[in-house]
C-alpha positions in Angstrom: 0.0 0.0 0.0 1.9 3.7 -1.1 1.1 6.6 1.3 2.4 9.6 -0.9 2.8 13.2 1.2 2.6 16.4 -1.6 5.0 19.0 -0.6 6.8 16.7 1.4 9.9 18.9 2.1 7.9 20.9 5.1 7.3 21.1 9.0 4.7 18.7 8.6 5.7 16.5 5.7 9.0 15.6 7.0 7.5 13.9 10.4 4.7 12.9 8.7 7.2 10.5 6.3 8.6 8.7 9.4 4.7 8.6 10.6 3.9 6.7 7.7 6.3 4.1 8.2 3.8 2.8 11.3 1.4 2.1 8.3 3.0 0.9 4.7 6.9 0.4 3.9 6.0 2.3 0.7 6.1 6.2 1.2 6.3 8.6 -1.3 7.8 12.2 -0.9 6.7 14.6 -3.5 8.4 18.1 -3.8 10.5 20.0 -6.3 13.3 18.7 -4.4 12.9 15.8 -2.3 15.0 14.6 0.0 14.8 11.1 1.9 13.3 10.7 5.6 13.5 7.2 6.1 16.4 4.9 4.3 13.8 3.7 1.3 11.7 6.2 0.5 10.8 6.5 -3.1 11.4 10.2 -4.2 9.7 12.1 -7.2 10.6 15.7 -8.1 7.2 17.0 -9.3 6.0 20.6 -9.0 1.9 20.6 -7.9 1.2 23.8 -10.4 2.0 20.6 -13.1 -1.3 18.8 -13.4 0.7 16.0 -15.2 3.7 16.1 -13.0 1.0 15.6 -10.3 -0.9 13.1 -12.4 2.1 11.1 -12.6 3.3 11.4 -9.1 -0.2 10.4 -7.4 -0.9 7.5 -9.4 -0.4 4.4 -8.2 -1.0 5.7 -4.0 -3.7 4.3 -2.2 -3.3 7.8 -0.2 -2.3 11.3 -0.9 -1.2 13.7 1.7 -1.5 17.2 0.9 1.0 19.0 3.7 2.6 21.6 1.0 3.2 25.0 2.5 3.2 28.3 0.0 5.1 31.4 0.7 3.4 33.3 2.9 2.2 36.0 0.2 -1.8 36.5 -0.8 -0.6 36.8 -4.2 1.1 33.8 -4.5 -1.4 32.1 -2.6 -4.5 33.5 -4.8 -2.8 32.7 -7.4 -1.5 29.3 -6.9 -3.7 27.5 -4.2 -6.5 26.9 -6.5 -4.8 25.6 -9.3 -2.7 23.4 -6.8 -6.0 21.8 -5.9 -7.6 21.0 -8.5 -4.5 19.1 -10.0 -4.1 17.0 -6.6 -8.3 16.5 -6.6 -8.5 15.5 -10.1 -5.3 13.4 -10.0 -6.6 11.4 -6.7 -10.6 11.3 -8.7 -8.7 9.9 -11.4 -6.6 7.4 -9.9 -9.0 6.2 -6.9 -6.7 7.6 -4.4 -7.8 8.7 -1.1 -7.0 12.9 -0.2 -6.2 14.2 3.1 -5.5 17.7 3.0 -3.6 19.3 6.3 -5.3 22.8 6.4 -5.4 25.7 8.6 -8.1 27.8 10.7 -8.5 30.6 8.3 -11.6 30.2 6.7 -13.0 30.5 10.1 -15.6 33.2 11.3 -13.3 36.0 13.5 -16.6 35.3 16.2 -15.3 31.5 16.5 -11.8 32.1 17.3 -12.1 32.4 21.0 -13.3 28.6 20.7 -12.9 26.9 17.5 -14.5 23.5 16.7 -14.9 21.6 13.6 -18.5 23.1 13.6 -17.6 26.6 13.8 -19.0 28.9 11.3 -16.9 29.2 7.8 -17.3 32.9 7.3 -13.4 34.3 7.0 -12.8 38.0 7.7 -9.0 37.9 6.1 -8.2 37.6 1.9 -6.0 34.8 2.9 -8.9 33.2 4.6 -11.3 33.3 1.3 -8.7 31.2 -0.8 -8.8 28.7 2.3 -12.8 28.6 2.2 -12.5 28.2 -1.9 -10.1 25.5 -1.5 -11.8 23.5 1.2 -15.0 24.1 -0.8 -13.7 22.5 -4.0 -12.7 19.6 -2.3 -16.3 19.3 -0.5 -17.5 20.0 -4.2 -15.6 17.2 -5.8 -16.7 14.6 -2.4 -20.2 15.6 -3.3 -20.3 15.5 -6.8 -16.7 13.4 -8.2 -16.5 10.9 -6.0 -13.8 11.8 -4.2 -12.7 10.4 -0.7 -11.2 12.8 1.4 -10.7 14.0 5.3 -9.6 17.5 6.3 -6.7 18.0 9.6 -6.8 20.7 10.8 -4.4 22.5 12.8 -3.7 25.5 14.6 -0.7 27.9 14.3 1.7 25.5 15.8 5.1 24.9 17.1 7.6 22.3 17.4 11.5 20.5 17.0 13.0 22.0 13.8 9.8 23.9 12.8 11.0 26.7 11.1 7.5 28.6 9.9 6.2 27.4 13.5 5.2 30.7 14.8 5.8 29.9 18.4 9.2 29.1 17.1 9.7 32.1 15.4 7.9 34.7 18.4 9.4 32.9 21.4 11.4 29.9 21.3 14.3 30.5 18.7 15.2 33.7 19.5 15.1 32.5 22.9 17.7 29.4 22.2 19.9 32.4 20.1 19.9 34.6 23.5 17.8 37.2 22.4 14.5 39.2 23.5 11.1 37.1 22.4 8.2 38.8 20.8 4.7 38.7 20.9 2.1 40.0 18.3 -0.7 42.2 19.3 -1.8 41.3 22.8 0.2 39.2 25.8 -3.2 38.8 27.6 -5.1 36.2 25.5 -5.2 32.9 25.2 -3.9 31.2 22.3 -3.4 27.4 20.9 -0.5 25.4 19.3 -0.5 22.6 17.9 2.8 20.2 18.5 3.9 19.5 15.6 5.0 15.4 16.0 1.5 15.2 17.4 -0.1 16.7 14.3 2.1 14.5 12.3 1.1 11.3 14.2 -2.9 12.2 14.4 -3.0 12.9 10.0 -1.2 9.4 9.4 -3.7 8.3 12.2 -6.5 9.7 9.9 -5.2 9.0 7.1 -5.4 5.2 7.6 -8.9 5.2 9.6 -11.1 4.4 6.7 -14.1 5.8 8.9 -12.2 9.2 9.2 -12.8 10.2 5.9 -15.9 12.6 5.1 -15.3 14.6 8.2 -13.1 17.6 9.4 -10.9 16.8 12.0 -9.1 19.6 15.1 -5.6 17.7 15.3 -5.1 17.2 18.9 -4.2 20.1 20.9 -3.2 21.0 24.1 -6.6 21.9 26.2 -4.6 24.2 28.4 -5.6 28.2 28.2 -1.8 30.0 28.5 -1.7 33.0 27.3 1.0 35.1 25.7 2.6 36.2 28.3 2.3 32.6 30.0 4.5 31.2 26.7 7.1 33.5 27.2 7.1 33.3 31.1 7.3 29.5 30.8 9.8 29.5 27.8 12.2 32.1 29.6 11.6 29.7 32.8 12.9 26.6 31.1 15.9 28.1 29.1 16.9 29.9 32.6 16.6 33.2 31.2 14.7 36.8 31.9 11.1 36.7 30.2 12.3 39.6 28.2 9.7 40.4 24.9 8.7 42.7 22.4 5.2 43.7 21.7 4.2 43.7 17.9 1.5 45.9 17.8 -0.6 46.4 14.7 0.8 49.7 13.8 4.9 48.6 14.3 3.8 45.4 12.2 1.9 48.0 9.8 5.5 50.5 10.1 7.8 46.9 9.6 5.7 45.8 6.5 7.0 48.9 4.4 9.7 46.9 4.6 8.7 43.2 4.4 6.5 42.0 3.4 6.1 39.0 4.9 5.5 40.9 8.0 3.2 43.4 6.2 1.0 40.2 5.7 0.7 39.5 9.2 -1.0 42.9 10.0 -5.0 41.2 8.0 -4.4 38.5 10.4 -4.2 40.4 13.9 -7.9 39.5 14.7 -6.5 36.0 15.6 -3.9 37.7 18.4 -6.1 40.7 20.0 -8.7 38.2 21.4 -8.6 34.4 22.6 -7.9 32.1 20.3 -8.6 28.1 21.4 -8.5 25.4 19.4 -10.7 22.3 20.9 -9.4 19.0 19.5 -12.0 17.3 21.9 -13.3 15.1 18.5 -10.1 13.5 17.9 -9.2 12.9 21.1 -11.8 11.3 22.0 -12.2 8.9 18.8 -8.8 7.6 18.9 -8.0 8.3 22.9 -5.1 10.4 22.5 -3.7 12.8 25.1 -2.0 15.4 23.5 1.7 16.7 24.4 1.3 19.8 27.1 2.8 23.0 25.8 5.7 22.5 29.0 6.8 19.3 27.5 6.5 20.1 23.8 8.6 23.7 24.4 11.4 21.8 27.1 11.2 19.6 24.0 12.6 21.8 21.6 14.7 24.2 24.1 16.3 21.8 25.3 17.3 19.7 22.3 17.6 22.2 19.7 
């Protein structure tokens, strides 16, 4: 049986590859440049804007894994997601492969942030978050209409070993492990969720392979516990044996930095996620497959202390 992850070069995808292994001794990594996880994985360079470079590398897989990450830039993702997802949906229709898509919380309604389940409201406030609703829709569109088996897993903003775009990682924990001040965007106050990355990793191959899993959207499990910002970088500081020294990105210095970048400049639409609670309740998951996710002391010792 071949498990193949798309855009397997990522936070995700990388952990997901040795995941996998749990499952089938045939994985496929798919990216432009593709790099072995485990000693015999089969590698295909294959770019997903190529319908037939993703025809060829889907067929054959008795499940896809869509995990790719895009540069975080609206135009590259208006431009790009769409056509990304219909070459991965209508290569999996074609071939009788099985989609799970690892997605984000986006498409969301800005009411349901303070305590997001999989039956919050799909009503997104942010650009970003209307090509996430267009392509969650198309694949609920091709289920409906194409046949199509699929499961969404859905994460939060998470955090974890090696995770380079993981935005704890980036705020809190990395600068921490170089010796410098943390930072924090918009409010230290609220509440917010991350997902651990190995446990995201473990709970999509989990899903993946759970043939009664597919039709649904799936939280991947989550910590439970309320910390807020301030609590991250007071614990984070605590464990590294350092001052809880931070920064505060407000919206206007993230609004004065984006004339700059503009990766930052692309945070400032998002900010409704970091001036009020944000919790992500994984109670679904963890309930149908009794799994006790990693606490945000654990996962964050984990990567401070084995960087």
């Amino acid at each position: 049986m071949t498990q193949a992850i798309l855009g397997a070069g990522g936070d995700i995808g990388r952990l997901l590859a040795k995941e996998l292994r749990q499952y089938t001794d045939r994985v496929v990594l798919v990216s432009r440049h593709p790099q072995r996880v485990n000693d015999n994985d089969e590698l295909i360079a294959a770019d997903l804007l190529s319908a037939e470079q993703v025809d060829r590398a889907v067929a054959g897989s008795t499940v896809a894994y869509l995990v790719a990450g895009l540069k975080y830039d609206l135009r590259v993702w208006e431009k790009s997601w769409p056509v990304i997802m219909e070459n991965v949906i209508d290569a999996c229709v074609k071939h009788s492969v099985k989609l799970v898509f690892f997605d984000n919380i986006y498409m969301y309604d800005q009411k349901a942030v303070p305590h997001m389940t999989e039956a919050s409201p799909l009503n997104p406030p942010s650009r970003k978050g209307k090509v996430r609703l267009a392509i969650v829709r198309m694949i609920m569109d091709a289920m409906s209409q194409r046949g199509l088996k699929a499961l969404i897993a859905r994460s939060a903003d998470f955090y974890g070993p090696g995770a380079k775009n993981g935005i704890l990682n980036v705020l809190v924990l990395d600068p921490y492990l170089k010796g410098k001040k943390a930072s924090w965007q918009s409010d230290v106050r609220k509440i917010h969720s991350f997902t651990y990355t190995p446990d995201a990793a473990k709970a999509t191959a989990m899903l993946g392979n759970t043939d009664s899993a597919y039709g649904q959207v799936w939280h991947l499990p989550t910590s439970p516990q309320r910390w807020t910002g301030k609590e991250f970088i007071e614990k984070a500081a605590a464990i590294r044996g350092v001052k809880p020294s931070y920064t505060l990105l407000t919206p206007f210095l993230l609004r004065l930095a984006g004339l700059f970048n503009r990766t930052i400049r692309e945070l400032v639409e998002m900010q409704y996620q970091n001036n009020q609670d944000y919790f992500f309740d994984s109670q679904k998951f963890c309930k149908a497959f009794d799994f006790t996710p990693t606490s945000y002391e654990e996962g964050m010792r984990e990567v401070l202390q084995h960087p």
